[in-house]
N, C-alpha and C positions, 0 to 999 in steps of 0.2 A: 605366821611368816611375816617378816618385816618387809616395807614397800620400799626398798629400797633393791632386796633379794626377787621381791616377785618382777621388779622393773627392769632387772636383769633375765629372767626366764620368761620373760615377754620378749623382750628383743633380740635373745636368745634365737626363740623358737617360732617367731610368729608367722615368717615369710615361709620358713618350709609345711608350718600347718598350711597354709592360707594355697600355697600349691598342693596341696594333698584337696584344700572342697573344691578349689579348682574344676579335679578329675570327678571327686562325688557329687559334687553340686551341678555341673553340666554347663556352668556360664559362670562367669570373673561376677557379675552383677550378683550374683545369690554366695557366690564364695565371699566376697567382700562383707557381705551380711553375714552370712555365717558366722566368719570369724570374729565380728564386732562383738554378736551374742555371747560368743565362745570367750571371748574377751570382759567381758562385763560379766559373765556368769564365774568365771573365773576371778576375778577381784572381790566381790562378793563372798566367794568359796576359799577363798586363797589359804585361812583357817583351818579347811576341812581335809587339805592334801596334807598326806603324812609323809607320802618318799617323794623330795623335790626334784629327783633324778627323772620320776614319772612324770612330770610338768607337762610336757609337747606328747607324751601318749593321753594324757588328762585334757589337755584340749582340744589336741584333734577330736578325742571321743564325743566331748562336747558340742566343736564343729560339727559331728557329722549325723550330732541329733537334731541342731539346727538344721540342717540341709534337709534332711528327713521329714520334717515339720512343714518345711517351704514349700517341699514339691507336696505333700497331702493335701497343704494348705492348697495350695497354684489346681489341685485337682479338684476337688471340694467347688472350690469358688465359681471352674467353670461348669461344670455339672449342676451347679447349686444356682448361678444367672439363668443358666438354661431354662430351666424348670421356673425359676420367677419368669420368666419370659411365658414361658405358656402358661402359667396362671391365671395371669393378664389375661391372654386371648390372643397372644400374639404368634403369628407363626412365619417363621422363617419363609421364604418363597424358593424355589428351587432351584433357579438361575443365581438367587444370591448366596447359599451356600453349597461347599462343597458335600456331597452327599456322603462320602465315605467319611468323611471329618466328622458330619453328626450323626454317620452310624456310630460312630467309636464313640461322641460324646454319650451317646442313649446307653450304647453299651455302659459304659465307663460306670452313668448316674446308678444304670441297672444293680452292675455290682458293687457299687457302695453302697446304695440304699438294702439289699438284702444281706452283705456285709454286718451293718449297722443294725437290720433289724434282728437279727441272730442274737445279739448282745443282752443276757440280762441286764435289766433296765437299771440295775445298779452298777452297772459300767457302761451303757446307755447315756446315761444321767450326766454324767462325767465326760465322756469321751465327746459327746456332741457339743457343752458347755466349750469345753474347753478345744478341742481340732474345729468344730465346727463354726459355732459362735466366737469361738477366741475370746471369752474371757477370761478375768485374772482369776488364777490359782484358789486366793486368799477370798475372794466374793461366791465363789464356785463350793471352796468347802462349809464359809461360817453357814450358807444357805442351805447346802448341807448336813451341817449337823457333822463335818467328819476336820479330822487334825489335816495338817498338808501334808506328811507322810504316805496317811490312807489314803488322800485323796489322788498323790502320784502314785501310790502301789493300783489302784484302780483302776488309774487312765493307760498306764503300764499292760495290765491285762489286758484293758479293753484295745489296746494296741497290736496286741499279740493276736488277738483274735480275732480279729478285722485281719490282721496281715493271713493270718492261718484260712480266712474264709475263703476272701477271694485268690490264693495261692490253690486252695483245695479242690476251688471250683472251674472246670474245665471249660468254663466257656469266659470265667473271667481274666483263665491262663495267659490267655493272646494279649490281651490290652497290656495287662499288667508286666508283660515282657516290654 
């Protein structure tokens, strides 16, 4: 696709993506990311799209695996301080947090971490590298031994099954609403 076509189906389409992470994303501040991603993953990609009619369905979807990413990510991180905090030895005091807050964080950690341990270790391997640690793609597979296809078909399952765990699990039902 020539960059002079995709500069037209960016400005096209960009402001009514960007209200669509809006609604999925939960805040202007994460939709605003979203779509930058969705934007740079899409110049990059711009090659790979074959019907330019699908452009603004091709982004949004892009947007809305960024948003998807964010909030696991925003989830992750605080379950994952948590727990560095009491490694340390440090423990929260009872007047300074609210106690339903870090039931749900305990909960929250509970079902991710049994989530995550469910995972053959060969989507383990992958899935924690990369949602958990957030490193690159391209460091994650040479170290692995796998091409970047396999490596996203992998984190893809391991996706699916973290999502299918704690969805399956009734006591992770609640949080996860």
């Amino acid at each position: 696709m020539d960059e002079d076509r995709l500069e037209r189906l960016v400005a096209r389409h960009k402001d009514s993506v960007y209200r669509q992470m809006v609604r999925v994303c939960g805040n202007r501040t994460d939709a605003e990311d979203a779509l930058a991603d969705a934007l740079v993953s899409a110049v990059k990609s711009a090659g790979d799209l074959r019907d330019q009619e699908a452009f603004r369905k091709w982004l949004t979807l892009i947007a809305s695996r960024a948003c998807a990413r964010t909030r696991i990510r925003d989830r992750f991180h605080a379950a994952l301080s948590l727990s560095e905090m009491e490694s340390i030895g440090f423990e929260a005091g009872s007047d300074a947090a609210d106690p339903h807050s870090e039931a749900v964080r305990k909960d929250l950690k509970a079902c991710v971490a049994a989530a995550i341990g469910q995972l053959p270790t060969t989507y383990r391997d992958v899935y924690v590298r990369r949602e958990i640690d957030e490193e690159r793609a391209e460091s994650v597979a040479a170290d692995l031994g796998l091409t970047i296809p396999a490596l996203k078909s992998r984190l893809h399952r391991a996706r699916q099954i973290v999502r299918q765990s704690i969805d399956t699990d009734i006591s992770c039902q609640a949080i996860s609403d």
